[in-house]
C-alpha positions in Angstrom: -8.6 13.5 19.5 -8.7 17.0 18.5 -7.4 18.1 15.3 -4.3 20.2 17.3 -3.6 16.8 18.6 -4.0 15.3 15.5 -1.4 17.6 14.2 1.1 16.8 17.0 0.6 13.4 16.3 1.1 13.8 13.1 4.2 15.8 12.7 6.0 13.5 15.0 4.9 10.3 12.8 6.1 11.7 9.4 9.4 13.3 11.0 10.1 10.6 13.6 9.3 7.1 11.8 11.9 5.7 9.4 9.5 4.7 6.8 8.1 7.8 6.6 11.0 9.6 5.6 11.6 6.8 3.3 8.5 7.3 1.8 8.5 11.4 1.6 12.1 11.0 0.6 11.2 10.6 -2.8 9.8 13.6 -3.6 11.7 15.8 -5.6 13.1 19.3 -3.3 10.7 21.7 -3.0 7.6 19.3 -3.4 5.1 20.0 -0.7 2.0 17.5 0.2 -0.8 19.6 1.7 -2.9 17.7 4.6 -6.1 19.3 5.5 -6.7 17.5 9.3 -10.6 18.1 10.0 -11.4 20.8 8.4 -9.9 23.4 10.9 -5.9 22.5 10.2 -4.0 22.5 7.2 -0.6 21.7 7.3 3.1 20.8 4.4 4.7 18.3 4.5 8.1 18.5 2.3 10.9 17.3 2.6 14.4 19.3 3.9 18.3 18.4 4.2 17.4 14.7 4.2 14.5 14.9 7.0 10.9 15.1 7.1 9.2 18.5 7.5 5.6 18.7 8.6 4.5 22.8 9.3 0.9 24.0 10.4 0.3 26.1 7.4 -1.1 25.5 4.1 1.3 24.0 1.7 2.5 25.9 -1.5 2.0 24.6 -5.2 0.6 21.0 -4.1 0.1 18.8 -6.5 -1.9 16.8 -3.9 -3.9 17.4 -0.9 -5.1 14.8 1.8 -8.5 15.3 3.9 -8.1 13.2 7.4 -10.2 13.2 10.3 -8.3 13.5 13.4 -9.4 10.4 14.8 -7.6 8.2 11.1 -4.4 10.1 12.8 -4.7 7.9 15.9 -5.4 4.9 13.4 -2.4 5.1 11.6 -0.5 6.0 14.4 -0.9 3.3 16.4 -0.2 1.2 13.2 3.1 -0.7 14.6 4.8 -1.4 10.9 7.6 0.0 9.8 6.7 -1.8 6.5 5.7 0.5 3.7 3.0 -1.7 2.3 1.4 -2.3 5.3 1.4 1.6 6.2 0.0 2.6 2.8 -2.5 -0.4 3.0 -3.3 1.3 6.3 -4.0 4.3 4.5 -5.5 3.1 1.7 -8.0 1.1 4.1 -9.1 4.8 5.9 -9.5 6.0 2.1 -12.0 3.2 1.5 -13.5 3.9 4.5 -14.1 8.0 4.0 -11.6 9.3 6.6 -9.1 10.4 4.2 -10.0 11.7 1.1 -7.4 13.0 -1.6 -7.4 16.2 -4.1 -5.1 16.1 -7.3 -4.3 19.6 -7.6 -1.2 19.2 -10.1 -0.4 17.7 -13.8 0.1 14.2 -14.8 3.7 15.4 -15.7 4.2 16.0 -11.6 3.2 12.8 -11.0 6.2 11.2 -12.7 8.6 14.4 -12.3 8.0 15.0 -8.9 8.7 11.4 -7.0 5.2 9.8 -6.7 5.8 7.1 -8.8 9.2 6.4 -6.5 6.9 5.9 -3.8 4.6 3.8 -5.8 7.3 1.6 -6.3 7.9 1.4 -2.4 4.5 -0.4 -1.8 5.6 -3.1 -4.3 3.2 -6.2 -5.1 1.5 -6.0 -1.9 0.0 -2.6 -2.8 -0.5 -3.2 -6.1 -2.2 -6.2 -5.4 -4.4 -4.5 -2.5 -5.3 -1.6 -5.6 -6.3 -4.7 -7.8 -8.6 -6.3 -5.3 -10.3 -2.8 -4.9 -10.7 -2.5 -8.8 -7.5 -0.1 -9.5 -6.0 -2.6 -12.2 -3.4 -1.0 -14.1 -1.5 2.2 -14.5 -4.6 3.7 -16.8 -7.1 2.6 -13.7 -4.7 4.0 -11.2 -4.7 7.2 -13.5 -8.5 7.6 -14.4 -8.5 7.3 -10.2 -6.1 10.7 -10.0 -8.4 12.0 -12.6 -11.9 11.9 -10.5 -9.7 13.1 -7.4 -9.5 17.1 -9.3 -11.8 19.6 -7.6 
């Protein structure tokens, strides 16, 4: 899959599925996730008036930023859930593996401020358990994580 591909795919996952709006319905308005998709796209994706926005350009004030290989795209595309836990476990699972990889850009006040902690919630005790089995026990663990993702 090529990385424009990638993007098509891509924009019409996070502003098509219901669980993706779900999910990036959280964020506070005006918050913008930055996804880099192979090195040659960069792309926002914010929400707007209720819906999911994905635009091939680089995102403004991120307070996060996702590395993905075209071909994870395809993975979690053809992921058949509409279950939150199951789609970040997805995701998680292609972070473990080195096809995504995540950059904390912001402040630990964002994190709380901005909505990630809403979508934290989302993924309940499946997620949380899936973060314990990988050695992520705890808010602090969870936190010294974010920490190591800084540039």
């Amino acid at each position: 899959m090529s990385a424009q591909d990638a993007f098509q795919t891509l924009k019409n996952y996070f502003e098509n599925r219901p669980a993706a709006r779900q999910v990036i319905g959280c964020l506070k308005p005006g918050v913008e996730i930055g996804i880099n998709i192979g090195d040659q796209i960069d792309c926002a994706l914010f929400a707007r008036n209720g819906l999911v926005v994905v635009e091939e350009r680089a995102a403004q004030n991120p307070d996060f930023i996702f590395s993905i290989r075209p071909e994870s795209v395809y993975v979690l595309n053809n992921q058949p859930s509409e279950d939150i836990p199951d789609i970040a476990i997805a995701v998680l699972k292609e972070m473990l593996a080195a096809n995504i990889s995540v950059r904390f850009l912001g402040n630990f006040g964002a994190i709380a401020k901005n909505g990630y902690m809403d979508i934290l919630k989302l993924g309940g005790s499946r997620v949380m358990s899936f973060l314990t089995l990988h050695g992520m026990i705890g808010v602090s663990n969870i936190m010294s994580s974010i920490k190591k993702m800084r540039p």
